[in-house]
N, C-alpha and C positions, 0 to 999 in steps of 0.2 A: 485598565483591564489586564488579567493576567495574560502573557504569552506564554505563559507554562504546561508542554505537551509531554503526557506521559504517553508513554507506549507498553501493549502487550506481546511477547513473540512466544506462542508456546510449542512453535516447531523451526525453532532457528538453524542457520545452515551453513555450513564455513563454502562461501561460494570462490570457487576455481574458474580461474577462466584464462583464455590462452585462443589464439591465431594459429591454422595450419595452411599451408598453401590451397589439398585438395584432401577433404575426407573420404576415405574408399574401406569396404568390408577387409575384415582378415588381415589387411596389409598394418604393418607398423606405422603409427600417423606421428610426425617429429610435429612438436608446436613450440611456440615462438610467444613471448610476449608473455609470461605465464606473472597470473598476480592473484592473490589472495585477498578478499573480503569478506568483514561480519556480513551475515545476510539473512534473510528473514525478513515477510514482511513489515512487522514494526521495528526489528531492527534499520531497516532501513529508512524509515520515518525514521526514527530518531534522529541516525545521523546527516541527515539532509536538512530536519529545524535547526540540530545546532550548526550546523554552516550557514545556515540563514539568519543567525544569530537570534535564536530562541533556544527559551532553556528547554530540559526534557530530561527525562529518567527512561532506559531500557529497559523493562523488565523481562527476562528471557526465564528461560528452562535450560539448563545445561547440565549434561553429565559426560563424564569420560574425559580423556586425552582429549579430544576432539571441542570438547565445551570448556576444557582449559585455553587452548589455542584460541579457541570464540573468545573470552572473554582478553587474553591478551589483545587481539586486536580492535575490541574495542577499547580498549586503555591506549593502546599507542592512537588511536584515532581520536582521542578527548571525548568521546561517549559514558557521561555518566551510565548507570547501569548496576543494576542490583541482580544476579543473578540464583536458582530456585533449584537448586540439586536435584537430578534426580537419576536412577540406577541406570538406565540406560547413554550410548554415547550420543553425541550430537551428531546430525547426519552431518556428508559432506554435497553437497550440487558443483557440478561440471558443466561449462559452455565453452563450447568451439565456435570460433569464427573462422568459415572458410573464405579466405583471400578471392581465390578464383570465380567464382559466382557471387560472396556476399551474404549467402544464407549462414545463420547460426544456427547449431545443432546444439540444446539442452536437454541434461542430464541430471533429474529433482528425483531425487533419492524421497522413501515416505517417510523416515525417520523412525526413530523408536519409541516402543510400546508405555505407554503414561499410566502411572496406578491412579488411584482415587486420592491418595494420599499426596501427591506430587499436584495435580490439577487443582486438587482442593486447596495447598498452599500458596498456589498462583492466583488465585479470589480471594485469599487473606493477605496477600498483599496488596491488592485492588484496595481494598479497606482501608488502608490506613493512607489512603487518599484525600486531601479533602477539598481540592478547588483543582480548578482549569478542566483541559481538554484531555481526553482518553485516547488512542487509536489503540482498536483492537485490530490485530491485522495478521494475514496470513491462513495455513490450513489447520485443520484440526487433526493433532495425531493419532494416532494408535491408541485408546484406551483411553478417549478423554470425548464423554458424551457428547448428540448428538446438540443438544439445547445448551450447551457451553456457552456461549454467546448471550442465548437469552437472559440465562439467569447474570451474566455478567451485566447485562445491559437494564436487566431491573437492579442491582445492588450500585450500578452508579445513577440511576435514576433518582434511590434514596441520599444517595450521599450528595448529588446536587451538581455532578460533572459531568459535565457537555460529552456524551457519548459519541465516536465514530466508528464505523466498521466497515473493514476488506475486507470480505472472503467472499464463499463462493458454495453451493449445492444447498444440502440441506438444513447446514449450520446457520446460514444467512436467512435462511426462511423462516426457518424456527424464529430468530431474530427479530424478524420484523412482526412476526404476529405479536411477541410481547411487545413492540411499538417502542416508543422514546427515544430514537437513535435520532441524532440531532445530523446524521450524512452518513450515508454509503456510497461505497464508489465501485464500481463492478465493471469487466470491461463488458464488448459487449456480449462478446460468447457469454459470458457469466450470468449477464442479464437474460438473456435471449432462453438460458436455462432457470433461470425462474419462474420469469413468466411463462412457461412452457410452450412457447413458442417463436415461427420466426420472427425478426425486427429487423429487415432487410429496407425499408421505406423509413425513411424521414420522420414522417407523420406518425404512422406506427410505434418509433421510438419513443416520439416524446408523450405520444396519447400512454404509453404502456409508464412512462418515468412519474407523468401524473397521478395516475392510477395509485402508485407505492404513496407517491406524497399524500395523496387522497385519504388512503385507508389509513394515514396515522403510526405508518410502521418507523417512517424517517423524515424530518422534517425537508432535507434536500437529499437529492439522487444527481450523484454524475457520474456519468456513462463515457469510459473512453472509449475513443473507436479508433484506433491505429491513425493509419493518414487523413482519416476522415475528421481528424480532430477531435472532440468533445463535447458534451450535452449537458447542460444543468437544467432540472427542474426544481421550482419551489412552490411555494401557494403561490406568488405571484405570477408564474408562467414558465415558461421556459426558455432556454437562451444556448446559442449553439455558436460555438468558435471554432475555424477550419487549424489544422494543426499548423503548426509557423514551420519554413522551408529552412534546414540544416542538416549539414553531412551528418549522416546516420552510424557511427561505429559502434552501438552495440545499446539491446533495449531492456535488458535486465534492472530491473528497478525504475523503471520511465514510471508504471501507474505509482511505483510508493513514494517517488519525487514528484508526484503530482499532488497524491494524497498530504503529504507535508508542509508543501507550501499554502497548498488550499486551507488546511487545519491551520497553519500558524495564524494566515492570515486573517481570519476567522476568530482566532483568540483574541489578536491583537485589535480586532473590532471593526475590522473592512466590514462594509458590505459582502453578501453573497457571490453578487455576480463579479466584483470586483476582485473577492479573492479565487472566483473563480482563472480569473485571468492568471493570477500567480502560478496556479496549478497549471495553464496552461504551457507560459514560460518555463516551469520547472520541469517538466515534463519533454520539453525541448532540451532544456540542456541536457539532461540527463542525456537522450540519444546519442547527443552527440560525443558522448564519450564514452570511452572503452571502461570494461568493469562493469562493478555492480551499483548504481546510483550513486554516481559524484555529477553531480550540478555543483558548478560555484557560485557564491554568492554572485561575483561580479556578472557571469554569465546569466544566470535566470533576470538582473535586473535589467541586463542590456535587451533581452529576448522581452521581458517585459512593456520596455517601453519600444519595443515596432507592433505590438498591439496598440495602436495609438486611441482609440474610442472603444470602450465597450458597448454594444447594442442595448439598447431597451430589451427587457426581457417580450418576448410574443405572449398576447395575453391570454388568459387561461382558458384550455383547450374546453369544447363542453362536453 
């Protein structure tokens, strides 16, 4: 079976990140530790398969000084990657970690404005796809409809490739009514704004995760929940793993290092629930390090196996 995970990014973002002691209004804040990463959320699917040693293609959107710099860094980082010109620059995203409390302050710029003509050459690239796994991921910018997704999700339904999708409001809904998405992964704010309502109980989550799988929109749903761990739902039930205990420096890219491992393993022909576990290892290591999703291979396998049994999925809700 192929391991071959394409990805889509059509609001990618040169993410910054950097340590200050104390963040305060007005005053000059000195930071420490400053590093540059591609970022976007299928950009960072990409680069988290090929660390897990799966192949993959970025497909992004770049324009400007700023989408040149994006695409060097994915070259020094060994990120295949075809990128889709287009007039405006690529944004930049900013994260602080303050030393003294712990909390990280993010700053996700919306990115610039997308013609018809730029969005429409990002679907003609889609096309000349013709096997493995898809990850559409991230938000929808400025100028690039509302049903984006859907219609992306019916033209790899023709072409015959295992469709996945991250995002989030009405792009994702639109999405799943056109159906055939073979997994979404939503956190659970994300979710909880779907289904229009709250999903604070247990029960409630996974009765709301059946529901999408029910209606045919996605064949599995998982739902992260910060420290609460994770949730999968399939036809066959649902299955909930508590998140693994490691120092936390920093959570930027945790769900698309979840998403990646869970998609590759998935390619490569695990079971659900078992690639469920990957995402959930990968997803740890990512926390545990500074930046924007670097998990290493050796780390998500070590995290891997103190997940020592996965659980029988719970059988389906009625």
């Amino acid at each position: 079976m192929s391991s071959f995970v394409a990805t889509l990014t059509l609001n990618p973002t040169i993410d910054l990140a950097s340590e200050a002691e104390t963040v305060h209004p007005v005053r000059k804040i000195r930071t420490h530790g400053e590093r540059q990463d591609p970022g976007g959320g299928g950009v960072n699917v990409a680069r988290v398969v090929r660390e897990l040693g799966g192949e993959t293609l970025a497909i992004i959107l770049a324009g400007g000084v700023t989408g040149r710099f994006l695409e060097e860094l994915l070259e020094e980082g060994g990120v295949p990657h075809r990128a889709i010109p287009i007039a405006g620059r690529t944004r930049i995203s900013h994260t602080v970690l303050e030393r003294k409390t712990g909390l990280e302050y993010r700053f996700v710029a919306e990115g610039p404005a997308i013609s018809a003509p730029e969005w429409e050459a990002a679907l003609a690239a889609m096309a000349e796809l013709r096997e493995g796994w898809l990850v559409a991921s991230g938000s929808l910018p400025p100028g690039v409809p509302a049903d984006f997704y859907a219609r992306l999700a019916a033209q790899a339904s023709r072409q015959g490739l295992h469709c996945v999708l991250d995002t989030s409001g009405e792009g994702l809904e639109l999405a799943l009514r056109q159906g055939g998405l073979e997994l979404i992964k939503p956190s659970l704010g994300e979710f909880e704004t779907l289904m229009g309502r709250p999903l604070r109980e247990a029960a409630a989550q996974e009765a709301a995760a059946m529901e999408v799988v029910r209606g045919g929109g996605a064949r599995m749903v998982a739902v992260t929940l910060g420290g609460d761990g994770a949730l999968l739902a399939t036809a066959d039930g649902t299955l909930r793993l508590p998140a693994l205990d490691v120092v936390v420096r920093g959570a930027v890219g945790a769900g698309d290092s979840f998403l990646a491992a869970m998609t590759l393993a998935l390619a490569r022909g695990d079971m659900p629930t078992d690639a469920f576990a990957w995402g959930v290892a990968a997803g740890a290591a990512a926390v545990s390090n500074a930046g924007t999703a670097h998990p290493t291979r050796a780390e998500v396998g070590a995290l891997r196996a103190r997940i020592t049994s996965v659980p029988q999925m719970a059988g389906i809700l009625p």
